[in-house]
N, C-alpha and C positions, 0 to 999 in steps of 0.2 A: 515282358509280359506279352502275351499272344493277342491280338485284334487290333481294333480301337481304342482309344483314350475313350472312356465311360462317359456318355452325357448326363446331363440334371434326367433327362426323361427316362435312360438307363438306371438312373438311384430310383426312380420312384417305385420300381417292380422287382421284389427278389426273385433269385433261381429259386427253384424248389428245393433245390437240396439246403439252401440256408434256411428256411422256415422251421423255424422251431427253436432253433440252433441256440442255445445260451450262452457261448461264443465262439468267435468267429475261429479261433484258434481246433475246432472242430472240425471242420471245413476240413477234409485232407488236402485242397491246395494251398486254402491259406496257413496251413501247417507245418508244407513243406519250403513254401515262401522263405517262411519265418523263421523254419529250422536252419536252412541255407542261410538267410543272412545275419542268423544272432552273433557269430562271433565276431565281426565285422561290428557290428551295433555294441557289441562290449565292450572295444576297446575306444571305441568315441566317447565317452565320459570319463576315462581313463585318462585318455590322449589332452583330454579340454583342460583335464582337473593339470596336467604338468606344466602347462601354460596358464594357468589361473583364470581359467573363463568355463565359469561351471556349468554344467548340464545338466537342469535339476528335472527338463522333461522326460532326456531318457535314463537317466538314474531311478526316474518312479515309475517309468514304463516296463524298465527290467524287473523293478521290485515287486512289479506287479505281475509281469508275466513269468518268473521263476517259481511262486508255488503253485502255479496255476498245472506246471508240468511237471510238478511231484505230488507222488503217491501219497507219502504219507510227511509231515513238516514236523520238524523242532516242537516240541510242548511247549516250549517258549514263545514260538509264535502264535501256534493255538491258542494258549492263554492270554496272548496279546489281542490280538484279535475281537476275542471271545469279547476282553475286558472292555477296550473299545464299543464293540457295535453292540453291548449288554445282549446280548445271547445267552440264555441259561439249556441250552442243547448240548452242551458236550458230553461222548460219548468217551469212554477209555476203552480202544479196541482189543487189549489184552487180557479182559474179565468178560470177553460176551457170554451171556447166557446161552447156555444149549438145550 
């Protein structure tokens, strides 16, 4: 990373460009961060699980950031989802109205 290590007085004020942001995975640096280092990050849960020392942080950190980076997800998971957080929103984007 470029600069300084970030102080507490650094967290208290965002750049402008993160205001708004719904996550940070928007950000096109912390995008490309992230994009660089996921495969590297995928195989450390891999790696932990063949020695029997699990990694349940980044196992739900991937799960969480792999449909965040696709278009469109499994109806199986939509419906999981859905079912989970009771959302009665879902849309089927292959009958939209014209």
């Amino acid at each position: 990373m470029d600069g300084p290590a970030p102080t507490r007085a650094g967290l208290d004020t965002l750049p402008a460009r993160l205001i708004g942001l719904t996550s940070l995975l928007r950000d096109l640096h912390f995008a490309e961060e992230i994009g660089q280092a996921q495969w590297a990050w995928r195989a450390v849960p891999g790696h932990r699980r063949t020695r029997r020392c699990p990694a349940p942080g980044m196992s739900a950190a991937l799960a969480h950031f792999d449909p965040l980076r696709t278009e469109r997800l499994p109806a199986a998971l939509i419906q999981g989802r859905r079912d989970h957080f009771g959302a009665r929103t879902y849309q089927r984007t292959e009958h939209r109205a014209r």
